[in-house]
C-alpha positions in Angstrom: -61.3 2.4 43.6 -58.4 3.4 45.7 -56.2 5.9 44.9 -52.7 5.5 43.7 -49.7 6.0 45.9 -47.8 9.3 45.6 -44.2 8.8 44.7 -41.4 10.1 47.0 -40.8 13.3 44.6 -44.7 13.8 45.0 -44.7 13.4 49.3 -41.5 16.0 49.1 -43.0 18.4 46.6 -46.2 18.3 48.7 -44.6 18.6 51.9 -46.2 15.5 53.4 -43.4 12.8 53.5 -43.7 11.2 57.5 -40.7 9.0 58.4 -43.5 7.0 61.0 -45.4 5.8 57.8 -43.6 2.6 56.4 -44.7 2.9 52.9 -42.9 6.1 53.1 -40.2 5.1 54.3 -40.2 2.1 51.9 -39.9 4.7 48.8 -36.5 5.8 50.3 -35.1 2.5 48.4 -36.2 3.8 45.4 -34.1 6.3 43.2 -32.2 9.0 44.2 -34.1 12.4 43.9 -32.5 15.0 42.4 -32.3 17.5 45.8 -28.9 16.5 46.4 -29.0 16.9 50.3 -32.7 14.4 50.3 -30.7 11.7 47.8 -27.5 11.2 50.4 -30.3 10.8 53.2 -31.9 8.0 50.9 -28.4 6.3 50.9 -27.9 6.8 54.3 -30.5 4.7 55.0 -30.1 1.9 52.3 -26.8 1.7 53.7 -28.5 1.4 57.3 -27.8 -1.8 59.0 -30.5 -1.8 62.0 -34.0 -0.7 62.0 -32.8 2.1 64.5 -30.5 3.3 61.8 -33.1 3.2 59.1 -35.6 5.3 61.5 -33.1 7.9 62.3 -32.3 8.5 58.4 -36.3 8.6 57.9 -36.7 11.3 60.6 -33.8 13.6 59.0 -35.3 12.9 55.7 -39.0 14.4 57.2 -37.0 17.2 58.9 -35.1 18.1 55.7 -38.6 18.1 53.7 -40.3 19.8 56.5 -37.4 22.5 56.7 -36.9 23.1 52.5 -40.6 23.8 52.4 -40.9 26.4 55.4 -37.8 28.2 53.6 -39.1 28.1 50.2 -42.2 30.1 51.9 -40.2 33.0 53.4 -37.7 32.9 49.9 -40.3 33.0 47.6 -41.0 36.5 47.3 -37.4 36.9 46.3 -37.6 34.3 43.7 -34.0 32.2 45.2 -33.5 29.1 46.2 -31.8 28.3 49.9 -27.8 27.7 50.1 -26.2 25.2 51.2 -25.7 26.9 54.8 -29.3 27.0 55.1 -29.7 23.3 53.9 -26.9 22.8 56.8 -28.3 25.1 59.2 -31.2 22.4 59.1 -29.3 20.1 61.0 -27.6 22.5 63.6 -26.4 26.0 63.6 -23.2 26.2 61.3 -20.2 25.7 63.0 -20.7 23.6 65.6 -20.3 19.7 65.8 -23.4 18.7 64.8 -23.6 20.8 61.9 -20.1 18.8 60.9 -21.3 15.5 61.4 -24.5 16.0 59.5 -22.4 17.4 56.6 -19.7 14.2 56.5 -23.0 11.9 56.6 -25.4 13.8 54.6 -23.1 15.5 51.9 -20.2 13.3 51.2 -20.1 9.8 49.8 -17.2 7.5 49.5 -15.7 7.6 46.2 -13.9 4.7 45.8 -13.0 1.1 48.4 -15.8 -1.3 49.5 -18.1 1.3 50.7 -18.2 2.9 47.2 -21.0 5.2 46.8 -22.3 4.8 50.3 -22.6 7.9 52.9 -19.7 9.0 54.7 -20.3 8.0 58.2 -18.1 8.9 60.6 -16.3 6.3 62.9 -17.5 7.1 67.0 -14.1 8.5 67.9 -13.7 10.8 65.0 -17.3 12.2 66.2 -16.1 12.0 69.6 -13.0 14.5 68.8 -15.2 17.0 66.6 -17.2 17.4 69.2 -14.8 18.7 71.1 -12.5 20.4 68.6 -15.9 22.1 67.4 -16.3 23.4 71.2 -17.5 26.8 71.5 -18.0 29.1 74.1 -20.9 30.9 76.0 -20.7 33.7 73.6 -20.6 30.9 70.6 -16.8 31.5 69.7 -14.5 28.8 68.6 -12.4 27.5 72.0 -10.0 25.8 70.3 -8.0 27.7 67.6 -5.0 25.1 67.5 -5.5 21.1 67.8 -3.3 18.5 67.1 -4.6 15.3 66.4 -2.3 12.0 66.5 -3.5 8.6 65.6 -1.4 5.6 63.9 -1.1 5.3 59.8 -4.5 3.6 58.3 -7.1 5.2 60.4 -9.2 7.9 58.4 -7.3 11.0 60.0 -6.7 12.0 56.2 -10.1 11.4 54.7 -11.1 13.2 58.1 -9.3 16.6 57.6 -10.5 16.7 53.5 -13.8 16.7 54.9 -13.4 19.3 57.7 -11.9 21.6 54.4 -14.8 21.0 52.1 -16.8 21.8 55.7 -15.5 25.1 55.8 -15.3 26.1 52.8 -19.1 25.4 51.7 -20.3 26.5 55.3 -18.7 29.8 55.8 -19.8 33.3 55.0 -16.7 35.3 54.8 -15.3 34.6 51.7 -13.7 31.3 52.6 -9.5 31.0 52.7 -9.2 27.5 52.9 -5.4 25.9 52.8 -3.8 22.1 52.9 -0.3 22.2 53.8 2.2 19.2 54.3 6.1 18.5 54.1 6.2 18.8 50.5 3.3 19.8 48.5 2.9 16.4 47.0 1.6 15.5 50.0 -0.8 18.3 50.7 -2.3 17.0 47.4 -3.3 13.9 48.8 -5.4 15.6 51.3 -6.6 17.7 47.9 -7.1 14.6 46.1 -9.5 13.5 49.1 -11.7 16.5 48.5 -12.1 16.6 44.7 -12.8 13.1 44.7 -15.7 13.8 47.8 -16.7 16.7 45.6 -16.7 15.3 42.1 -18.5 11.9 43.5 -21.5 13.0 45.7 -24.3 16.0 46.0 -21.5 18.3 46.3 -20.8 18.2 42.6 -23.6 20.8 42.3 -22.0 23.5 44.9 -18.1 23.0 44.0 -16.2 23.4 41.1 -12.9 21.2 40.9 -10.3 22.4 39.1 -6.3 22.8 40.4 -8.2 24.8 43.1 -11.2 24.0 44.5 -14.0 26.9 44.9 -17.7 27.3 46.1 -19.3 30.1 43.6 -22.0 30.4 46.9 -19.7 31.4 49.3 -17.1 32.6 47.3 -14.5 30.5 48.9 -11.4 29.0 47.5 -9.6 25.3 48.6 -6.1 24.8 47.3 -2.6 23.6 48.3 0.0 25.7 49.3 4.2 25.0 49.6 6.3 24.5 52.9 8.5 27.8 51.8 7.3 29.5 54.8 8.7 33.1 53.5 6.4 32.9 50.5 2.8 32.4 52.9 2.7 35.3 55.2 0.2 37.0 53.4 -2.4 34.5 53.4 -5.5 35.0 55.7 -6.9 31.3 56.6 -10.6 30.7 57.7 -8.8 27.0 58.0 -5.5 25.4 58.0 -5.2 21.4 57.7 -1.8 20.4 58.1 -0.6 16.6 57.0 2.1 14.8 59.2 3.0 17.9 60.9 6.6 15.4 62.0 7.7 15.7 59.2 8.3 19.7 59.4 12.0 19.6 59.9 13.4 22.7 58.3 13.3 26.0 58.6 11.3 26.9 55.7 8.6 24.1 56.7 8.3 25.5 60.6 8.0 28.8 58.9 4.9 28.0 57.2 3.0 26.7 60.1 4.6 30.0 61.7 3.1 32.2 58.5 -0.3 30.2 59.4 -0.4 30.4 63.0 -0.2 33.9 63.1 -2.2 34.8 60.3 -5.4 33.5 62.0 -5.9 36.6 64.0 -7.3 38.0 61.0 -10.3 36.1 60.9 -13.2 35.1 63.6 -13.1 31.4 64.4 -10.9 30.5 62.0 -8.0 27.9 63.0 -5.8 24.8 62.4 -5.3 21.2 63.1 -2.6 19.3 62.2 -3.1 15.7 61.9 -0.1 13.3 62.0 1.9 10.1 63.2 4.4 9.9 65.7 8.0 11.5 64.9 11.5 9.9 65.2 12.7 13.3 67.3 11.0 15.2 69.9 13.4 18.2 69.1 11.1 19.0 66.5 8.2 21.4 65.7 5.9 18.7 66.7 8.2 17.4 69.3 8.0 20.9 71.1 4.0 20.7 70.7 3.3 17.8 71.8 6.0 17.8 75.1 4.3 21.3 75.8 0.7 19.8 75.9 1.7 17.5 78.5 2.3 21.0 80.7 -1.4 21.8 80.3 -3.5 21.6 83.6 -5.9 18.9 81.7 -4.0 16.5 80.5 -6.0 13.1 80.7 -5.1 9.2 79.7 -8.3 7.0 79.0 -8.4 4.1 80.9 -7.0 2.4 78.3 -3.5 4.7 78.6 -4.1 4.5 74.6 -5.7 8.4 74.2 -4.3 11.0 75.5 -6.0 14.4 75.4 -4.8 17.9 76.7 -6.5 20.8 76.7 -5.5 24.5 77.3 -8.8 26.2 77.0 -7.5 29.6 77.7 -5.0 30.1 75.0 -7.4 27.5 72.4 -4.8 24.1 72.2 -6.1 20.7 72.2 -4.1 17.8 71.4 -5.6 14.4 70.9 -3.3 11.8 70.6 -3.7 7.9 70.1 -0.8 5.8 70.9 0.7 3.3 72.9 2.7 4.6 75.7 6.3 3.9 75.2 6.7 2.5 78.4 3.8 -0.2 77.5 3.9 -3.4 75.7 4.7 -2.3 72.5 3.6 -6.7 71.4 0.7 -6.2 73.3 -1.8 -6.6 70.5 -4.7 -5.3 72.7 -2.7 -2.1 72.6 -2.9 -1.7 69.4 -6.1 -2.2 69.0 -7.1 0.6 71.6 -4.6 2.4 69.5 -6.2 2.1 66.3 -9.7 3.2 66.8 -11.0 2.8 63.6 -13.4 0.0 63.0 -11.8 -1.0 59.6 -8.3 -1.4 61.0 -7.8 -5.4 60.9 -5.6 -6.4 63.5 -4.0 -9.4 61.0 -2.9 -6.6 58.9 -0.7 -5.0 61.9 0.3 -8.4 62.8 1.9 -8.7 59.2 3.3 -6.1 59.0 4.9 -5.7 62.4 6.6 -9.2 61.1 7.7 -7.2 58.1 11.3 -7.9 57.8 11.5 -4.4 55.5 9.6 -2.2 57.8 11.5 -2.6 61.1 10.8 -2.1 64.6 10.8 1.5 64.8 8.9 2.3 61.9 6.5 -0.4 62.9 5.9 1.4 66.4 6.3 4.9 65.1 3.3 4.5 62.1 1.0 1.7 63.7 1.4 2.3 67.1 1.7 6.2 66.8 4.6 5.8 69.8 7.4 8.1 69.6 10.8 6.3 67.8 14.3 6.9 67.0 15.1 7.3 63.3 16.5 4.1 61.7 19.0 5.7 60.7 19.9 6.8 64.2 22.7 5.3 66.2 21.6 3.5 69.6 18.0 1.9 69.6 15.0 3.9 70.6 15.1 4.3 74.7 18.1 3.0 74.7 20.2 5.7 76.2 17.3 6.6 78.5 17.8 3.6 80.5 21.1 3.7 80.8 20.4 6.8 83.6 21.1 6.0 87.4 22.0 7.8 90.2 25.9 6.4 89.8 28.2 9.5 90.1 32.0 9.9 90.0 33.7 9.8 93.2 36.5 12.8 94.2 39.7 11.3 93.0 38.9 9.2 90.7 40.5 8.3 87.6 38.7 9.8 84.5 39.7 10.1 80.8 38.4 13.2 78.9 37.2 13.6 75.5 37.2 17.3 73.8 35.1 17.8 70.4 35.8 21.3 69.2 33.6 23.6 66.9 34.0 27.2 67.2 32.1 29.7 64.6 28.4 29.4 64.8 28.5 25.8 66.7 29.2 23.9 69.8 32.5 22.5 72.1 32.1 19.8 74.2 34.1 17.9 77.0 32.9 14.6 78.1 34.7 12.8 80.7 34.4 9.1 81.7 35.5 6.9 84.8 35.5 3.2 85.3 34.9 1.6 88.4 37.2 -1.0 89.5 34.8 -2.9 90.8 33.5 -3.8 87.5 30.0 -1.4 87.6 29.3 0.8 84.5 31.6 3.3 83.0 29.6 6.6 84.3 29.9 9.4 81.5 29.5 13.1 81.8 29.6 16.5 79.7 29.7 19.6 79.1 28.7 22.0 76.3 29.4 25.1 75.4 27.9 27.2 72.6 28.0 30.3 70.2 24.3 29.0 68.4 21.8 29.7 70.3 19.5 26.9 69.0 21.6 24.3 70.4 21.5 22.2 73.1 24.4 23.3 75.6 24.9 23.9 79.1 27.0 27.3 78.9 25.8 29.9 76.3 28.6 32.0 74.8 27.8 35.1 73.6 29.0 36.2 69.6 29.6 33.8 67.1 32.3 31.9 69.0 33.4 29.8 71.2 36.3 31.1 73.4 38.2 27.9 74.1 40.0 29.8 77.1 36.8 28.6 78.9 37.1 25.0 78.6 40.7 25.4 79.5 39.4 26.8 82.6 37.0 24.2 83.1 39.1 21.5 82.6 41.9 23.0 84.6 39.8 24.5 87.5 36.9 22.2 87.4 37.8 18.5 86.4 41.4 18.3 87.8 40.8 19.7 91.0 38.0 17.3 91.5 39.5 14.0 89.4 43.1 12.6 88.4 42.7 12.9 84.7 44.7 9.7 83.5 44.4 11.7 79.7 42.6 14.1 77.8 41.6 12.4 73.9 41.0 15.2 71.4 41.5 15.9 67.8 43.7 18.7 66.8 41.7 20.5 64.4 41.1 23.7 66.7 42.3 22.8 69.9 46.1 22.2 69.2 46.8 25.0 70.7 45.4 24.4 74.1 46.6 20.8 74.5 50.0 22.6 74.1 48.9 24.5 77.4 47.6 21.7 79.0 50.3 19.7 78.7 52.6 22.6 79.8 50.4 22.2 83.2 51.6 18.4 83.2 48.4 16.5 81.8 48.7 13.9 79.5 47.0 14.4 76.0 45.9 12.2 73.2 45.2 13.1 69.5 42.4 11.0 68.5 41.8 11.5 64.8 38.4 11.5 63.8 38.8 10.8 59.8 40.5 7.4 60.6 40.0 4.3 62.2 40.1 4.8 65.7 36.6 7.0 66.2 35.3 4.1 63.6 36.3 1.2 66.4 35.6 3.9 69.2 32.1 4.7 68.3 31.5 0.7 68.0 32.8 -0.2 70.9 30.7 2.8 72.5 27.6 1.2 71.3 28.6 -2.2 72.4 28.6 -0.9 76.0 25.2 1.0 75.6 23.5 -2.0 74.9 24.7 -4.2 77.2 23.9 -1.8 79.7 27.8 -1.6 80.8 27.7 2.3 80.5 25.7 5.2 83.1 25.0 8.8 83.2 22.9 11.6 85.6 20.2 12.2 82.8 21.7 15.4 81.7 19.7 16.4 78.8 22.0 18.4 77.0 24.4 15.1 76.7 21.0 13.1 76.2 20.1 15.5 73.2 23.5 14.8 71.3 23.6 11.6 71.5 19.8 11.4 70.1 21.0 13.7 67.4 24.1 11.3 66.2 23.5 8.6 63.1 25.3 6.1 62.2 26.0 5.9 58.7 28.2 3.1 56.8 31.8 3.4 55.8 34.4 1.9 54.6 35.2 0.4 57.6 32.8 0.3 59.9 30.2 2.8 61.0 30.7 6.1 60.9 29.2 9.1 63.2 27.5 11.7 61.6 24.2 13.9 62.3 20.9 12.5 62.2 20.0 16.3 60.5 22.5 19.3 59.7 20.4 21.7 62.3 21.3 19.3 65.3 24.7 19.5 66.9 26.5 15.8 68.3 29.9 17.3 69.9 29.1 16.0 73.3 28.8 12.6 71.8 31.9 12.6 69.8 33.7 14.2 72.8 31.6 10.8 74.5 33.0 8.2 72.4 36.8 9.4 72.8 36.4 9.6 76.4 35.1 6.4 77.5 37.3 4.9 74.3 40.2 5.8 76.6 38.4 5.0 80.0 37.6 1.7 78.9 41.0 0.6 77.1 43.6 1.6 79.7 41.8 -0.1 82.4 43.5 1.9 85.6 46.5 1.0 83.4 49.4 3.6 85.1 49.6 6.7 82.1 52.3 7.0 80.2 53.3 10.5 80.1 55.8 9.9 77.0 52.7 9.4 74.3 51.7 12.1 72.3 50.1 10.4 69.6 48.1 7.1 69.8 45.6 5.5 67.8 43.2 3.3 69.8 
């Protein structure tokens, strides 16, 4: 008579479960056991699609047996069972990559969507990037301390950084710290929500306990949210930071809190932080700075596909990894977005929807499907659409210009633009200069106090621009600078109050943009004039459109100072001045 078949809790308790025998591995269909680490390997492999697949989950099913039993040997004399760092040293030592993709696919399970109750595996290219943000030295340390990782809306990267927090905070041995941090804290709670619901649905259930916080009695450690008042987090000591849509940290309280987490990582071996994100609408941002820096590193690398971009500063521990069409590509070019979106489940009919959206937009299209850096819709010119206006067009000795002066003296910024028409038609070329008492604005001439002197822009215009040019007129409001056009006119140049809370800057700052984009206006590159003019939005009024600033930290004077100038440039025309007018409303 033959002998019945031992169940699958009998070949584990005995030890003698072999992934080569198929009637073992047939038994893996059967109910999940109650070892939570052996039952997500059971649904690992009835979620298998190949037989390669199904092998592979057999094999760390044998391993997982074979390893519980040799542990249970050496722990028996002290009467405890093994933690879950020893269940996950099973599958590589902790910390390292392999230890982290064998935790996402052995310990956490979809909660909710079509793949409901089914192992979290990881896509290739978020294995491929913690690989290498997992890198460690010869001497087993961390490399990378800081990485940023970009990749359009819709591809995983939050499900991906709940994970890495649950990772850390089950796996470490130091008492865990582990902190989500966003824009606002409602959205550091999505990353939160993530994790509870990883925690609350899978084998995890038995190692965490979800509550406003979530903490691992184990290890000790704690998971929770924190707020973007920077002032309020410098005490904190991270073992991990994960940092949603790092773009959106605008204000000074939000920089400060990546600055409070930054620096507080000193305090503990191997900790770091990775801030996952989309693109921005302004590179003169916290992530703008990153990101521009990165492209400094000595590895910088673009896939074949110019649609990753990785750079790597090894020595100091940076990595950014960033998925995007190039702005300088295709932005239609649907194969682009594709490469762009590396996640298997990103449907490319979706994307074509929505970039047909008439309520999304083209930049917000481009900015969170494309991951390509954008403008602001609120901003005034289209995205690039100043930066190809550059050429190497300059203003002859002689020639006829028409000068704008924006004033701002406490705390801010002065500008003088001046513009010149060629008579042969070509582009109105524009110029500036800045001056400035804040010494977080862009400007070419840094003044030192809290104040701008306007005796040098006097200077500059008498010393500078007149000796080189024949002003034709200098445009200017008088709010601050009345006095000086009373000296400038004493030194027989013609001036122009140009009132900026009527009309004329309204039909100014329209015609302005007219000329933009029809290409009829040109300029060196300067990027001081370049950042002003990125910085100005145009917001509706009563009549018109009305200049203001895209955000109150950024400063727009050279653009104002812009608009008057080639208002004047374009409207007279080589017209012969009129030295009688004083006043004039364009």
């Amino acid at each position: 008579m033959a002998r019945p078949q031992k169940s699958l809790k009998e070949l584990v308790e005995a030890g003698s479960f072999r992934a080569r025998r198929p009637s073992h591995q047939e038994r893996l269909a059967g109910p999940d056991l109650s070892w939570p680490l052996l039952a997500a390997i059971q649904r690992r492999w009835r979620a298998a699609t190949s037989e390669h697949e199904r092998r592979q989950a057999a094999l760390a099913f044998e391993h997982a047996v074979k390893h519980a039993h040799a542990q249970a040997k050496t722990e028996q004399a002290a009467g405890h069972a093994p933690t879950l760092a020893q269940e996950l040293a099973a599958f590589g030592p902790v910390g390292s990559a392999k230890s982290v993709i064998a935790f996402f696919e052995r310990q956490l399970v979809h909660p909710k969507g079509p793949s409901i109750g089914q192992p979290f595996l990881l896509e290739p290219w978020q294995k491929r990037f913690i690989r290498e943000f997992y890198k460690r030295d010869k001497k087993g340390r961390r490399v990378y301390r800081l990485g940023v990782l970009g990749i359009p809306r819709g591809n995983g990267k939050t499900a991906l950084a709940a994970g890495l927090g649950l990772y850390e905070l089950l796996s470490r041995a130091d008492k865990p710290e582990v902190y989500f941090a966003a824009g606002s804290k409602d959205q550091a709670r999505v990353m939160l929500s993530f994790a509870r619901s990883f925690a609350e649905a899978g084998p995890l259930a038995d190692w965490v306990t979800a509550k406003t916080t979530l903490s691992c009695p184990a290890t000790g450690g704690t998971l929770r949210v924190i707020s973007s008042e920077g002032a309020l987090q410098h005490g904190l000591a991270p073992s991990a930071a994960l940092v949603d849509e790092l773009h959106a940290f605008t204000t000074n309280p939000q920089e400060e809190t990546y600055h409070a987490l930054t620096t507080a990582l000193i305090k503990r071996p191997d900790s770091y932080l990775l801030a996952i994100t989309t693109a921005g609408f302004d590179k003169r941002t916290l992530l703008g700075r990153i990101y521009d820096q990165a492209l400094e590193f000595r590895q910088v690398d673009r896939e074949h596909n110019d649609c990753l971009l990785t750079a790597k500063d090894e020595e100091n521990g940076t990595l950014l990894w960033w998925y995007g069409v190039p702005a300088d590509a295709n932005l239609d070019d649907e194969r682009l977005w594709r490469k762009a979106n590396p996640a298997s489940f990103v449907d490319l009919r979706d994307l074509r929807r929505h970039r047909h959206d008439p309520g999304l937009g083209e930049p917000n299209f481009w900015r969170l499907h494309t991951n390509t850096w954008t403008v602001s819709r609120d901003a005034w010119l289209p995205a690039g659409a100043w930066a190809a206006l550059r050429s190497d067009s300059e203003i002859p000795d002689g020639a006829q210009v028409y000068i704008g002066v924006d004033v701002g003296l406490y705390h801010d910024t002065t500008a003088v633009s001046w513009a010149y028409k060629p008579k042969d038609g070509g582009p109105i070329i524009v110029c500036a200069r800045v001056w400035s008492a804040n010494p977080n604005a862009e400007a070419h001439v840094r003044v030192p106090g809290n104040k701008v002197q306007l005796q040098q822009v006097e200077q500059f215009i008498l010393e500078t621009l007149a000796t080189r040019y024949d002003i034709r007129e200098i445009a200017f409001d008088p709010h601050f600078f009345d006095r000086s056009a009373e000296l400038l006119e004493a030194k027989g140049l013609i001036l122009v109050e140009f009132l900026q809370t009527t009309g004329p800057l309204t039909d100014a700052a329209q015609r302005f943009y007219q000329l933009a984009v029809e290409e009829r206006l040109t300029h060196n590159g300067d990027p001081v004039l370049a950042a002003h003019i990125d910085a100005t939005a145009a917001r509706p009024a009563e009549r018109g459109w009305r200049l203001t600033k895209l955000h109150n930290s950024r400063v727009i004077d050279a653009a104002i100072a812009a608009v008057m100038a080639v208002a004047r440039a374009d409207i007279n025309d080589h017209k012969p001045a009129n030295p009688q007018i004083r006043f004039m409303e364009w």
